[in-house]
C-alpha positions in Angstrom: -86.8 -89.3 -74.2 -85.9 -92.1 -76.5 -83.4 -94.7 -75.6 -80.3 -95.0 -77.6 -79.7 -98.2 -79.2 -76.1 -97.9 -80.9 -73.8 -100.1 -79.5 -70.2 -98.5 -78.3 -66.9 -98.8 -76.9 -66.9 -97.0 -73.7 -64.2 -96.4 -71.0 -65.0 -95.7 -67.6 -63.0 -93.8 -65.4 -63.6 -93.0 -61.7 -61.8 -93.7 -58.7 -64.9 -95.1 -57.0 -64.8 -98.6 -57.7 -68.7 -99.3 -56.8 -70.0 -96.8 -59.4 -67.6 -98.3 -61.8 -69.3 -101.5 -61.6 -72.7 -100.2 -61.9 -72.4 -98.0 -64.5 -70.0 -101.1 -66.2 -73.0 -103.4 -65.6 -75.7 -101.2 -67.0 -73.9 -100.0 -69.9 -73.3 -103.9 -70.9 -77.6 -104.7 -70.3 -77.9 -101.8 -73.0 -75.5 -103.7 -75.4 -72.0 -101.6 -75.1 -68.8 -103.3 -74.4 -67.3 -101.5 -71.8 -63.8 -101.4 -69.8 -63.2 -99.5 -66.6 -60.2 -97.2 -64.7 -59.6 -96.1 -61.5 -56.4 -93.9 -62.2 -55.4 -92.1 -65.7 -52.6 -94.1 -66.0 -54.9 -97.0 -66.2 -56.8 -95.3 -68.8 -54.1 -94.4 -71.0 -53.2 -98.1 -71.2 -56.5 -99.1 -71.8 -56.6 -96.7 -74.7 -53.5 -97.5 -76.3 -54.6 -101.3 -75.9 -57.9 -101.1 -77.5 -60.7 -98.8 -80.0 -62.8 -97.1 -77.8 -66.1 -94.8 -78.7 -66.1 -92.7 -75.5 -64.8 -92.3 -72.7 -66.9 -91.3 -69.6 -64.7 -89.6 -67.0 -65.3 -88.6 -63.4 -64.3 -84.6 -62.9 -62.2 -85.3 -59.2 -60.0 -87.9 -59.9 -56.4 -88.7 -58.0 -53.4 -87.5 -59.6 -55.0 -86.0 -62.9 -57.9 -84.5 -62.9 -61.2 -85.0 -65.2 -61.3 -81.3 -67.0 -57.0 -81.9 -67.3 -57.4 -85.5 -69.0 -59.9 -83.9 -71.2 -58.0 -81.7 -72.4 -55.0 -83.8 -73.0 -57.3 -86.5 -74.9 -59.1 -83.3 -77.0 -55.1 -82.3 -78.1 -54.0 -85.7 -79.5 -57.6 -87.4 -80.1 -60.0 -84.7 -81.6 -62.1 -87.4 -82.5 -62.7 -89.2 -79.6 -66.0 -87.8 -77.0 -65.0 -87.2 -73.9 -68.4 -87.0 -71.2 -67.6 -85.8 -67.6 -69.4 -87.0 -64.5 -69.6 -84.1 -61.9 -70.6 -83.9 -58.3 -70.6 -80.2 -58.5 -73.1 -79.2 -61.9 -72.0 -75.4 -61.4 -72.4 -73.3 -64.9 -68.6 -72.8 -64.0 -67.8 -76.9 -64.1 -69.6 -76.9 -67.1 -67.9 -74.0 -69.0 -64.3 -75.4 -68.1 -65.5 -78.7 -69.3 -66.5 -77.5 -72.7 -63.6 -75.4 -73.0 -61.6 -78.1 -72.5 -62.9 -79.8 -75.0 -65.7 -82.4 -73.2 -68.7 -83.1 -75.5 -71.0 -83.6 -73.0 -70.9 -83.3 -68.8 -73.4 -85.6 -66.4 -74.2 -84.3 -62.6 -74.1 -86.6 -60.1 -75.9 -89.3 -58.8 -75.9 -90.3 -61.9 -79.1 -91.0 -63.6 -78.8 -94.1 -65.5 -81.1 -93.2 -68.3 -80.3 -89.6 -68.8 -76.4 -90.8 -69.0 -77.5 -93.3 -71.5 -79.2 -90.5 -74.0 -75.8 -88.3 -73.7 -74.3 -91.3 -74.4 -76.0 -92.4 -77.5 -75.9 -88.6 -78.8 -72.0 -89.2 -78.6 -72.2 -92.5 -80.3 -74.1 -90.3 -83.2 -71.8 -87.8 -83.5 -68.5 -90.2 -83.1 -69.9 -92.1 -85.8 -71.1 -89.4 -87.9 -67.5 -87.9 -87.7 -66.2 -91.4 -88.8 -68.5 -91.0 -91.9 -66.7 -87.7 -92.4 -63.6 -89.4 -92.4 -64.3 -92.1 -95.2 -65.9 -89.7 -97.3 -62.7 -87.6 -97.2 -60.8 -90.0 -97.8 -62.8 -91.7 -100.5 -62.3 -87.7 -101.9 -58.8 -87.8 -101.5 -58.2 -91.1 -103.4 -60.4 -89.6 -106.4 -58.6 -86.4 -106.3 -55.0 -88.5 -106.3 -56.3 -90.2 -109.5 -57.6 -87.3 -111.0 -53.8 -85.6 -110.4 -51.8 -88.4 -111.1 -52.3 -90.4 -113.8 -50.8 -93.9 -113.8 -51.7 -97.6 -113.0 -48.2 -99.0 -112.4 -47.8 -101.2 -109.5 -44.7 -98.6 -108.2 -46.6 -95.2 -109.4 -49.8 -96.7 -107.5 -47.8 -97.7 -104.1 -46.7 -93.8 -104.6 -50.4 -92.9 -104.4 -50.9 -95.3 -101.2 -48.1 -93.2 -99.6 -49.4 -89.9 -100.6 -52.5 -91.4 -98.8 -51.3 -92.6 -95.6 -48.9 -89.5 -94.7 -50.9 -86.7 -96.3 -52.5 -85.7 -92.9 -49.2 -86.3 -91.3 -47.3 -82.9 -90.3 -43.9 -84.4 -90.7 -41.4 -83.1 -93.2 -41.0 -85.0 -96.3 -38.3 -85.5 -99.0 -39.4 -86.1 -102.4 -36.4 -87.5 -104.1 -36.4 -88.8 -108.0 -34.8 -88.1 -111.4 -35.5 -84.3 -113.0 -38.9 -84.2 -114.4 -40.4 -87.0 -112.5 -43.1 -85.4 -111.0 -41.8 -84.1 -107.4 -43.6 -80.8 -107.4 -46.7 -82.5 -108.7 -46.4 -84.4 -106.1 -45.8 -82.3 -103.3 -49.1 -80.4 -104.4 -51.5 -83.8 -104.1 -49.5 -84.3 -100.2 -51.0 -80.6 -99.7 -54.3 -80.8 -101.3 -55.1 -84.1 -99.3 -53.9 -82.8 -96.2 -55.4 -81.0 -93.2 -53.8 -77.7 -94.6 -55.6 -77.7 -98.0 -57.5 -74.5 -97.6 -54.2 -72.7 -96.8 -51.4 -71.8 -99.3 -48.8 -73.6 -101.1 -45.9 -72.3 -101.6 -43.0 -73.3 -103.8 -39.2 -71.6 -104.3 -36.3 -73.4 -106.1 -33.1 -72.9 -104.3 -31.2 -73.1 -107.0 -32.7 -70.4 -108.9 -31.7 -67.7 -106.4 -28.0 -66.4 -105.7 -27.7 -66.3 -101.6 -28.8 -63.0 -100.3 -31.5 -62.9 -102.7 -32.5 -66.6 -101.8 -32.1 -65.9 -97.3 -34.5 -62.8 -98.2 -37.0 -65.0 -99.9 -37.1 -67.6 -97.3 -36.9 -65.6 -94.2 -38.3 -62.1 -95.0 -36.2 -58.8 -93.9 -36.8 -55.4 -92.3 -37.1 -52.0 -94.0 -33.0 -51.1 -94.2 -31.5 -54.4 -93.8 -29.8 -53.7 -97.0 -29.3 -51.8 -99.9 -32.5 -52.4 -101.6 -34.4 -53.1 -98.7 -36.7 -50.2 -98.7 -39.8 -51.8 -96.5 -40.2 -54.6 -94.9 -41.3 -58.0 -96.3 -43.0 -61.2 -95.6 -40.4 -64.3 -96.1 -41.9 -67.4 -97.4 -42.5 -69.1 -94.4 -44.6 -66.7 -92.6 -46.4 -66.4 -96.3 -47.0 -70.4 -96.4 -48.4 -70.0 -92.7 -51.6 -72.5 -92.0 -50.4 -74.6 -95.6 -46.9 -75.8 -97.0 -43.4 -75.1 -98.3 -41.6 -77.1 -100.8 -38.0 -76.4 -101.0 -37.5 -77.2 -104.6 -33.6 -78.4 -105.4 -32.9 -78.3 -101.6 -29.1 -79.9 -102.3 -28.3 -76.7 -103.8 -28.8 -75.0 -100.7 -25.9 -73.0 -99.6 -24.2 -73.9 -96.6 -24.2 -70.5 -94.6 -28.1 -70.6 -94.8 -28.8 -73.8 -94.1 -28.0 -73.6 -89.9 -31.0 -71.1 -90.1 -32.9 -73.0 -91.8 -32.9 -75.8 -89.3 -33.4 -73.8 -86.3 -36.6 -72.5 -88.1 -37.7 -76.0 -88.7 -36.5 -76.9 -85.3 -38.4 -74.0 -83.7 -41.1 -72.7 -86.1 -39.9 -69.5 -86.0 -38.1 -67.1 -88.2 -36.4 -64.1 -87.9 -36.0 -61.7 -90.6 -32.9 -60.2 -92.3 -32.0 -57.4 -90.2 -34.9 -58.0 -87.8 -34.2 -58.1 -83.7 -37.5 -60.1 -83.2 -38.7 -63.2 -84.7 -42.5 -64.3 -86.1 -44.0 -67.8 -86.0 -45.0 -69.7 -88.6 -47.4 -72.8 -89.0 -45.9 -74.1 -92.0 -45.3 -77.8 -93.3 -41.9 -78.5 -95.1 -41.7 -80.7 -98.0 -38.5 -80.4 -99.5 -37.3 -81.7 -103.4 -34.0 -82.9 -105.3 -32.7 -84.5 -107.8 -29.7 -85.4 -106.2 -28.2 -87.7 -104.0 -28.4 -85.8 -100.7 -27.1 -88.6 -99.0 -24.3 -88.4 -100.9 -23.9 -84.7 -100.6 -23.7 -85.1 -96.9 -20.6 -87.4 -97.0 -19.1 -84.9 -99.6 -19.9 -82.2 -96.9 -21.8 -80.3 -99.1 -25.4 -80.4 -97.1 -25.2 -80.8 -93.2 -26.2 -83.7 -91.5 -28.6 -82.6 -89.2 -30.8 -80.8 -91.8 -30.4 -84.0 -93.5 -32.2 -85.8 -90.8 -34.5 -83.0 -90.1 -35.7 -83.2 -93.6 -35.7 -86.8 -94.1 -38.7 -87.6 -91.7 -40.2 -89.7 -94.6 -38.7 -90.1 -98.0 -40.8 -90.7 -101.9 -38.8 -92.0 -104.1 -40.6 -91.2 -107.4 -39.8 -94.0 -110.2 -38.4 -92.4 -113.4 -40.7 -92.7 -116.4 -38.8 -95.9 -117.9 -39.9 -98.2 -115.1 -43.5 -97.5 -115.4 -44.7 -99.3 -118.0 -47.9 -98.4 -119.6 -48.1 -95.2 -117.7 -46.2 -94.1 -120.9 -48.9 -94.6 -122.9 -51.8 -93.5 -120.5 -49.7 -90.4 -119.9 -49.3 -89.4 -123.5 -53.0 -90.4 -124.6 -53.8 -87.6 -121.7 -51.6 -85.2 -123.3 -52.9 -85.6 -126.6 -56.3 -85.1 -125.0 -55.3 -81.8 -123.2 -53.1 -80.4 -125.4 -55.3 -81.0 -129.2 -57.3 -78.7 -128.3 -54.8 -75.8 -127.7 -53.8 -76.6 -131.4 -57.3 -76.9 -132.1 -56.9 -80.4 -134.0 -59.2 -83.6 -133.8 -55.9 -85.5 -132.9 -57.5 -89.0 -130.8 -54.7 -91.6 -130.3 -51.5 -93.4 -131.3 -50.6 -95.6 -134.3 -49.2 -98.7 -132.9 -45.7 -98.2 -134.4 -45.6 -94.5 -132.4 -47.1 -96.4 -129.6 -44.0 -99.1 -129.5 -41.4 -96.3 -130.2 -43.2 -94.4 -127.2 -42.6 -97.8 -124.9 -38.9 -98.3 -126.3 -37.5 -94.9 -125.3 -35.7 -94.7 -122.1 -37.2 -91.3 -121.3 -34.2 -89.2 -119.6 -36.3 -86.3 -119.0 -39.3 -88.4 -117.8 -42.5 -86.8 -117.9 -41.3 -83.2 -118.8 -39.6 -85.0 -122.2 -42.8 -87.3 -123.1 -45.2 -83.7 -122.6 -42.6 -82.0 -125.1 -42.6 -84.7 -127.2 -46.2 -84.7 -127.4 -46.3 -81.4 -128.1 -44.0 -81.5 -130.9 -45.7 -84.5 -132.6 -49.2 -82.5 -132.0 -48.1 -79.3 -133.9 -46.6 -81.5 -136.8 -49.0 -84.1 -137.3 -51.7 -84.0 -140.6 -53.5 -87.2 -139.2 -56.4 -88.2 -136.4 -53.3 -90.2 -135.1 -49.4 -89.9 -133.9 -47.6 -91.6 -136.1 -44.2 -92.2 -136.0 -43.2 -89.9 -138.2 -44.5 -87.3 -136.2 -42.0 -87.9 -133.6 -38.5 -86.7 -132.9 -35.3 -88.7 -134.7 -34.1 -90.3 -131.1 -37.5 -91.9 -130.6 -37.7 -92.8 -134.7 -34.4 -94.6 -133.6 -36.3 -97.3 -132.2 -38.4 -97.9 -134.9 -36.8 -101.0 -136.3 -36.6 -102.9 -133.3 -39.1 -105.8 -133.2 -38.7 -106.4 -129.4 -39.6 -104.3 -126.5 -36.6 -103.6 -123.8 -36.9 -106.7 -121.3 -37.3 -104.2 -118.4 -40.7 -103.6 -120.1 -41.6 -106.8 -120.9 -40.8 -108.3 -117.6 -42.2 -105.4 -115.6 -46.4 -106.8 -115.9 -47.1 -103.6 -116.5 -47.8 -103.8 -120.0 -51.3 -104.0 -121.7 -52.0 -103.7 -126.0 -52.7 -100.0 -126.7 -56.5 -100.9 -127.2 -56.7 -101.7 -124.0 -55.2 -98.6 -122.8 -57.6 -96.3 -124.7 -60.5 -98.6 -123.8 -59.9 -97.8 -120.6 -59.2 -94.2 -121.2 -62.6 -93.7 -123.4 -64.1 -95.4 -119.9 -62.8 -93.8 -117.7 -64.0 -90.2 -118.7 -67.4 -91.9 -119.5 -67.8 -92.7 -115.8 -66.8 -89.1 -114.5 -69.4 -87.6 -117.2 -72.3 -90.4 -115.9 -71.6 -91.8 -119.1 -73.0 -88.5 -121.3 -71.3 -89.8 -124.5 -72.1 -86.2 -126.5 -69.8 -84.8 -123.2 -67.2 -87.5 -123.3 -66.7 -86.9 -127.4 -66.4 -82.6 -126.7 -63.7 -84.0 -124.2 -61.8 -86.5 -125.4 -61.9 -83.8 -129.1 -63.4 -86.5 -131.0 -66.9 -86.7 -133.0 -70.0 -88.6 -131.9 -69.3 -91.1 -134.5 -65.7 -91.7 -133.6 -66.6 -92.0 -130.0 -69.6 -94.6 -130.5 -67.6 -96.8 -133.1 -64.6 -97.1 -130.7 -67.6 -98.5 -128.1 -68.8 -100.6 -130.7 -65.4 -101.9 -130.9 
């Protein structure tokens, strides 16, 4: 049996304090660090206090026992081994163990050696798991670059966000101007969460008159009304195992939004006309374009949904205030949507590029796709010129300074630059194939090499 070598964390809990210091002083002559408990309250300190590997746990222990500890540790931290000593190494003990979620189980006396090997098998599969994790999240950056395009200090600290609370089954409220981005990004919180492989599911409240809306949401019974001629799965027992987004949540009406707390309250709804009620695994992200903070004082959304929803708020930044993302965002357009009109249409002429930058962009990212779109179907060049675009952005065209909100920002860089770093950036996610890159980007091998050469 080969020894393990891979130093760990370990926590050692049993009520006998002599075995506690053996097995403490033979873990440290094998190179772990190790910290010892004689109650589960200890422990729990100990836990919260440090990073630990594994924790080795007696199975009779005072007040809690070793299966119950187990169990509570495998509920909150999945991650974290759990071995159990046992006095009684019945195939009983070790079923209960394993069911409640111990990796391993150790008979007593303890042999020093064996304990070691289960040990180091624990330290392999703890770390492997850790592996797992940065991998998934090295994915789950890529994938929130891939989605959402923009190198802005405030778009980029919406990323980190997206990041840090994806995994996190809190409700969120996306909040930010009409066309922003908020559905867009409600889908990258559910593809880098936990509940990717289940469904998302997305309703605009204020596309829906009320019945039709409470039926949507909630489901009903065969009979329930007029129409109602079987029964029907509301959203939330649809968006089961994934997410909801509750698009334009402010214009929520008022006589469904009590039932919409107590189903977020109690993760379970009942259907229209139904005398039971269903539960449903769902995560609620919720959208608007208005103030709902504001709409509370007017008494127009309750309070206490307000707070239910509000767990963690995104503000996204309206177009204006990010900078070059204008640019990188229309250069992606062009890319995506030349081909549809099946021209060889590459960039921006510096005088569209500035008239691009000047506009204040009241629609955001919805407007600059439109505009994009329009220039695109217009255009006789390999460029956007200005010409190309609508009169309120060729208003703009005579002014020989950028707005100082732009020039102040930092986040400003020539257009070169921008498609430099474009014509780059799709180089490195082809291995740098540049006869791939050119079909991409809709451009010709020659066009694509002089731009390098450049």
């Amino acid at each position: 049996m080969k020894e393990n070598n891979l130093p760990g964390k370990i926590l050692v809990i049993d009520d006998d304090l002599a075995l506690c210091e053996l097995l403490e002083e033979d873990l440290i002559r094998r190179g772990h660090s190790v910290w010892t408990a004689l109650k589960v309250v200890e422990a729990r300190e100990l836990l919260h206090q440090h990073e630990i590997d594994i924790v080795l746990t007696d199975l009779n222990m005072p007040e809690v026992s070793g299966i119950d500890f187990c169990a509570e540790l495998h509920a909150n931290r999945p991650d974290l081994p759990v071995v159990i000593m046992t006095a009684f190494g019945s195939l009983e003990t070790a079923i209960a163990a394993l069911r409640a979620g111990a990796y391993d189980f150790v008979t007593k006396p303890v042999d020093l050696d064996l304990l070691n090997i289960s040990l180091g098998r624990a330290l392999q599969h703890r770390h492997l798991q850790e592996k797992v994790r940065l991998l998934k999240d090295q994915v789950r950056r890529q994938r929130t670059d891939d989605e959402m395009l923009g190198e802005s200090p405030v778009f980029q600290n919406i990323k980190q966000q997206i990041i840090r609370i994806a995994d996190l089954d809190t409700s969120v409220l996306i909040c930010g101007e009409s066309g922003t981005g908020k559905e867009l990004v409600a889908r990258a919180l559910h593809r880098q969460s936990q509940r990717s492989e289940g469904p998302f599911v997305a309703i605009n409240c204020a596309a829906l008159p009320e019945n039709l809306l409470e039926s949507e949401l909630f489901g009903h019974v065969r009979g329930a009304f007029t129409d109602a001629r079987e029964n029907r799965k509301g959203l939330f027992v649809e968006a089961s195992g994934g997410t909801l987004l509750l698009d334009e949540i402010a214009e929520m009406p008022l006589a469904l939004q009590p039932k919409l707390l107590r189903v977020l309250e109690d993760h379970k709804v009942r259907p229209l006309g139904g005398s039971s009620e269903i539960d449903c695994d769902v995560r609620v992200l919720a959208s608007s374009h208005q103030n709902l903070s504001e709409a509370v004082t007017a008494r127009h959304f309750r309070s206490d949904l307000f707070y239910r929803l509000n767990v963690i708020q995104l503000e996204i930044p309206p177009l204006r205030d990010r900078g070059n993302d204008i640019l990188l965002l229309a250069l992606q357009f062009i890319k995506q949507l030349s081909q549809r009109f099946n021209k060889s249409v590459v960039g921006l002429a510096q005088p569209a590029a500035a008239c691009l930058l000047a506009y204040r962009w009241p629609g955001n990212v919805r407007e600059l796709r439109n505009v994009i779109e329009r220039a695109l179907a217009l255009t006789h060049h390999d460029q956007l010129t200005i010409e190309d675009l609508p009169d309120q952005l060729k208003d703009n065209k005579g002014e020989t300074q950028l707005p100082a909100r732009l020039v102040n920002s930092g986040n400003i860089l020539p257009l070169e630059e921008m498609e430099n770093r474009y014509i780059h950036q799709v180089l490195d996610q082809l291995n740098g194939n540049r006869t791939l890159a050119a079909r991409l980007l809709g451009v010709d091998r020659k066009t694509l090499y002089r731009k390098l050469k450049e």
